[in-house]
C-alpha positions in Angstrom: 0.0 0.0 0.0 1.4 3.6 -0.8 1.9 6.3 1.3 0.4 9.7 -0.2 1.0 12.9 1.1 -1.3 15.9 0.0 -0.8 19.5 0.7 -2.8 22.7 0.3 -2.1 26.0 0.4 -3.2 29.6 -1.2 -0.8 29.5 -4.0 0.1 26.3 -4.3 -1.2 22.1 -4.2 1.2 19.5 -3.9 1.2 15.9 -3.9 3.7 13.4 -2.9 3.8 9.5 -3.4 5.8 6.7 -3.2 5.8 4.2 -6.4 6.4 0.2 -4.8 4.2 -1.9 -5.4 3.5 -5.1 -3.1 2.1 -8.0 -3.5 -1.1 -9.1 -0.9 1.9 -11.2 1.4 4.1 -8.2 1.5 6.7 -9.2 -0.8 7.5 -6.3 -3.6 6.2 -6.4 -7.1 7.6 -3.4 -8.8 9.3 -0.2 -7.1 8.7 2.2 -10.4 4.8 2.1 -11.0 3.3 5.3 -11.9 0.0 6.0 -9.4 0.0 9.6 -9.8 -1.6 11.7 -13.0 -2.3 15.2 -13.8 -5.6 16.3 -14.7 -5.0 18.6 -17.1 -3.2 21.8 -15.4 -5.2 22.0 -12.1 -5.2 18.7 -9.9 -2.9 15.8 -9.0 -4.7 12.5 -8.5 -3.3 9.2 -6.6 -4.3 6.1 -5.5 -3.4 3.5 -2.9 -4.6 0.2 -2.3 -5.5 -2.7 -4.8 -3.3 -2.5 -7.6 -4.6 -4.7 -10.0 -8.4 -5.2 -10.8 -8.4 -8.4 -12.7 -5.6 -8.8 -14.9 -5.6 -4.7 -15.3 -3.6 -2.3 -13.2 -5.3 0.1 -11.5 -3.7 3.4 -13.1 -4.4 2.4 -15.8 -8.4 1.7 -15.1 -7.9 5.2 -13.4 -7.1 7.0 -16.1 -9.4 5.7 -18.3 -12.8 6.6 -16.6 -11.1 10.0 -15.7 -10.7 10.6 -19.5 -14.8 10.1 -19.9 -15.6 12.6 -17.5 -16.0 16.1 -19.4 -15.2 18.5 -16.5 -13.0 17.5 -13.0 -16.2 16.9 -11.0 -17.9 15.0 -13.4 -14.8 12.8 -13.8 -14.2 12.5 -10.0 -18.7 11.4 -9.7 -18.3 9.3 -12.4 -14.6 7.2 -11.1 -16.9 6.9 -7.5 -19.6 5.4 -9.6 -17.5 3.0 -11.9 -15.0 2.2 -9.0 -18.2 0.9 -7.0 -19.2 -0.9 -10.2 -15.8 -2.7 -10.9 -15.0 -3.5 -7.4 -18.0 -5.4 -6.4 -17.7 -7.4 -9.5 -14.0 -8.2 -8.9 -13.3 -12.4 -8.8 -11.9 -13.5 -5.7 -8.5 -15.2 -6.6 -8.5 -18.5 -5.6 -5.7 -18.6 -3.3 -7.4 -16.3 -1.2 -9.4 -16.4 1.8 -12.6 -14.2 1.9 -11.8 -12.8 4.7 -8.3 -11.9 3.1 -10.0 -11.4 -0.2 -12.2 -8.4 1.8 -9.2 -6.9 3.5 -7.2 -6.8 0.0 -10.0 -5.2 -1.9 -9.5 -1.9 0.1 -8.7 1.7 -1.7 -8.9 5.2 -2.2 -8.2 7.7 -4.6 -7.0 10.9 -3.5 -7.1 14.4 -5.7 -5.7 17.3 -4.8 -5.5 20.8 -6.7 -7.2 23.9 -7.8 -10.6 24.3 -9.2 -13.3 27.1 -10.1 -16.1 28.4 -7.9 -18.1 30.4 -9.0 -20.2 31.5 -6.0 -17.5 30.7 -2.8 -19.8 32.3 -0.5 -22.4 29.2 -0.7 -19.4 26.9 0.3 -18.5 29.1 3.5 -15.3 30.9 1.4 -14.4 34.3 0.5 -14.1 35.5 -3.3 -11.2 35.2 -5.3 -9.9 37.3 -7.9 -9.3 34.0 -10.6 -12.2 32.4 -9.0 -9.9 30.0 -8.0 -9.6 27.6 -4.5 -7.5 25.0 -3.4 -9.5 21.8 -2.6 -9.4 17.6 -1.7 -11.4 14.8 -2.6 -11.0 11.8 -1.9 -13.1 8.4 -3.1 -12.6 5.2 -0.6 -13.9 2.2 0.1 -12.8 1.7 3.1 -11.1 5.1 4.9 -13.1 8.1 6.8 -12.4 11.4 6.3 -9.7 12.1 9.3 -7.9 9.4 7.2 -8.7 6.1 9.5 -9.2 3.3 7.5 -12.0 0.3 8.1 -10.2 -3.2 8.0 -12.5 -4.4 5.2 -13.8 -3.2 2.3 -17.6 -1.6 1.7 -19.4 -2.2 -0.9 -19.8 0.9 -2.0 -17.0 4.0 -3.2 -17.6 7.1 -0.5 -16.8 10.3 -1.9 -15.6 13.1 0.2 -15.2 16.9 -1.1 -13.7 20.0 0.7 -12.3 23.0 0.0 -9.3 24.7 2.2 -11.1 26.8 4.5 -10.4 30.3 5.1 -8.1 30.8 7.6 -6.2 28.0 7.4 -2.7 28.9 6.0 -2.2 24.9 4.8 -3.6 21.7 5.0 -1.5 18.2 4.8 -3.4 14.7 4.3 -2.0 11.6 4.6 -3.4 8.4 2.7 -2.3 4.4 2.8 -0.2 3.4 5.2 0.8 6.9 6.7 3.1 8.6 9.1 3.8 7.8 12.5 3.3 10.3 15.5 7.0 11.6 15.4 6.8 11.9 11.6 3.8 13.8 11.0 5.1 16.4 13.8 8.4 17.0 12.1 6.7 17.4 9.0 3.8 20.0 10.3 6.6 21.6 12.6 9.1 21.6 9.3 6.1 23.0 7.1 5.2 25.5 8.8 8.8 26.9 8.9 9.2 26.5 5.1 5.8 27.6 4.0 6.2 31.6 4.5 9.0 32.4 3.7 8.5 30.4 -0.2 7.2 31.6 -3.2 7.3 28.6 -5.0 6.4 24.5 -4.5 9.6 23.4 -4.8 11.1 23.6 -1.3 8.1 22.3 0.1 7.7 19.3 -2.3 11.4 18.4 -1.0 10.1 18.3 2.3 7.4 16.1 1.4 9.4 13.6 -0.7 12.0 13.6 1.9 8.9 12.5 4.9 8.1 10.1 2.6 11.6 8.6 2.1 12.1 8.7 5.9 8.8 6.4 6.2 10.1 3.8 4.1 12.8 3.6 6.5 10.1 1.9 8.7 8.0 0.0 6.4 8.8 -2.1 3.7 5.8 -1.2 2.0 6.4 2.1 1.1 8.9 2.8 -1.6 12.1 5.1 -1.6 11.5 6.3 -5.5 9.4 9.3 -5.2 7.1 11.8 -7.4 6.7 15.1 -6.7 3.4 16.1 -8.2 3.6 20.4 -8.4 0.4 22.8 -9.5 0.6 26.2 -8.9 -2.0 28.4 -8.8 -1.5 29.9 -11.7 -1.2 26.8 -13.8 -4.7 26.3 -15.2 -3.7 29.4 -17.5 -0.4 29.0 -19.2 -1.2 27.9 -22.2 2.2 27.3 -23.6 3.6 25.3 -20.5 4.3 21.6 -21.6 2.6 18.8 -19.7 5.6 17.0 -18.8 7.8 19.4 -17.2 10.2 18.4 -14.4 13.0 18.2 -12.8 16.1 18.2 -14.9 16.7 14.9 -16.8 20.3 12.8 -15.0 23.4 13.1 -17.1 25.3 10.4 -17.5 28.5 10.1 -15.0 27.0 13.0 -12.8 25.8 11.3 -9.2 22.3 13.5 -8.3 21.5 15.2 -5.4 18.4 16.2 -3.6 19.0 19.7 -3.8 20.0 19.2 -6.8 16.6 17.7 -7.9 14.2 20.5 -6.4 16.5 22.8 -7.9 14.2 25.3 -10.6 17.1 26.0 -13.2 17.4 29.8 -14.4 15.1 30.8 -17.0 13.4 27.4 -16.6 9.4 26.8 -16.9 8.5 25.9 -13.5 8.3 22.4 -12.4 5.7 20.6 -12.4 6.5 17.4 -10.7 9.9 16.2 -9.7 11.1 12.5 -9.5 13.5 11.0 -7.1 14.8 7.8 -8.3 15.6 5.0 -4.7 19.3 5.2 -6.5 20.9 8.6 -7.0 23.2 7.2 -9.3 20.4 5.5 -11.6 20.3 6.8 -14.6 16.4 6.8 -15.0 13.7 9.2 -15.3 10.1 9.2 -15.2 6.9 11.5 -16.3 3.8 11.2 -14.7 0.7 10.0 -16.2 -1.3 12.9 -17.7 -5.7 12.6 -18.2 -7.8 15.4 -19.4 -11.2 15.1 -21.3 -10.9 12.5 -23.5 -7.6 11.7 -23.4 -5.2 9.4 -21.6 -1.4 10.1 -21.8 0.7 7.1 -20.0 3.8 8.1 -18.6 7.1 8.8 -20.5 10.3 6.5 -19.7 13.8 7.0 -19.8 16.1 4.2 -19.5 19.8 3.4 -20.5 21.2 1.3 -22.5 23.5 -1.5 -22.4 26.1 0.5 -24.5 25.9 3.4 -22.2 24.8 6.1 -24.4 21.4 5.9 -26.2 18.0 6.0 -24.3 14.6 4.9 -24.4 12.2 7.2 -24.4 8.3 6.0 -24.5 4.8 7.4 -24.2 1.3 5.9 -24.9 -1.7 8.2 -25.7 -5.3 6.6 -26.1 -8.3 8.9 -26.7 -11.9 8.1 -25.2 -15.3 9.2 -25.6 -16.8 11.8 -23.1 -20.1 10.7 -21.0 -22.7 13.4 -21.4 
């Protein structure tokens, strides 16, 4: 299960998650899969939980009924409705237990970013000059709002919706396996040092990445390769900003550093998510996944070769119909 960190503020949303996967006895699957996407400019959305539904993974099923949903809330209603739909129906593997099978079947999705509101004042918030306001959902079927989870699975997808309320200077959620007492009051204590005295995501995502780094430390089911997921609030309007942005691709013979990595180059576009390979020497790099209406963009992959100099690079677009 993965360990995602959300946090809101006025000017910017960031999202932070580990990418191991584990199989139902504990034993690892994968540490690079890709449980994050963008939706379009304005949100970050994770999940954590069951990872494959059938013979599918679950980004990828993620992605897929986001892309039929022609606005974010309509996409977010219709992945609660669908996610209900495909769970229940889900075939119990034979090797396990009901009572395992109902334990395993547990998940959530977690969103976190900016979006429109027309009139604030019906939600309990002040106007906004962009019309703008930072806000999480998240869609479970088995954890509560203050982030407890239920040891089994319901049989129905929850969905819960809030804005960041006025007043608050920042919000932090944890989802999957979470923080323990000591680490979420470094991390509120180190946020809240960092947080005004920044402009910019960057510092803060490193905190972030690094909370989550520290908690794989304790459990083997968290993951020490990292995404950084960064929207600012004024990226729903720059037009000429590429989707896949980020941190500054590894050169071959150079070791990387964390500073290094949340390190916004001069002259740059701004980030928009950063990724933190387990091994600094790797020389790897990943996108995150990218949805919008109608369209599905798998993430882009960059490996080395044997002969040391050429790379890989991959990405996988499919297009879908949009529900009315």
């Amino acid at each position: 299960m993965t360990l995602i960190l959300s946090l809101l503020t006025r000017q910017f949303v960031i999202q932070v998650s580990d990418r191991r996967l584990t199989k139902p006895d504990g034993t690892i699957h994968d540490d690079e899969v890709n449980k994050t996407a963008f939706y379009s400019r304005n949100a970050s959305v994770a999940f954590t939980g069951l990872a494959f539904l059938g013979r599918d993974p679950t980004a990828d099923w993620m992605l897929e009924s986001l892309a039929q949903g022609s606005t974010l809330i309509q996409a977010l209603r219709l992945l609660q409705t669908e996610a209900t739909k495909k769970f229940r129906n889900l075939q119990r593997p034979q090797r396990v237990t009901p009572d395992a099978w109902r334990r395993i079947r547990r998940a959530t999705f977690v969103t976190a970013g900016f979006a429109g509101l027309h009139n604030p004042q019906l939600a309990g918030l002040r106007g906004t000059i962009d019309e703008l306001h930072p806000f999480m959902s998240v869609i479970s079927n088995a954890e509560w709002p203050d982030g407890s989870w239920e040891p089994e699975a319901g049989l129905e997808f929850k969905h819960y919706f809030g804005w960041l309320p006025d007043g608050v200077h920042f919000q932090v959620r944890e989802s999957g396996l979470g923080l323990s007492k000591g680490e979420r009051r470094r991390l509120d204590r180190e946020l809240s040092r960092c947080l005004p005295r920044v402009g910019s995501p960057e510092p803060a995502a490193r905190i972030l990445a690094r909370a989550v780094r520290e908690a794989a430390d304790r459990h083997s089911g968290i993951g020490k390769s990292v995404v950084s997921m960064l929207i600012t609030r004024n990226s729903p309007f720059f037009v000429g900003e590429t989707l896949h942005e980020g941190n500054a691709i590894p050169v071959r013979g150079h070791r990387q550093t964390e500073e290094a990595m949340f390190r916004t180059m001069p002259d740059a576009a701004p980030m928009r998510f950063v990724y933190s390979p387990t091994d600094m020497d790797t020389f790897m790099h990943y996108s995150p996944n990218t949805v919008m209406p109608g369209l599905a963009i798998k993430s882009a992959e960059l490996r080395k070769h044997d002969d040391d100099i050429t790379v890989d690079m991959r990405m996988r677009a499919r297009r879908f119909d949009i529900r009315a």
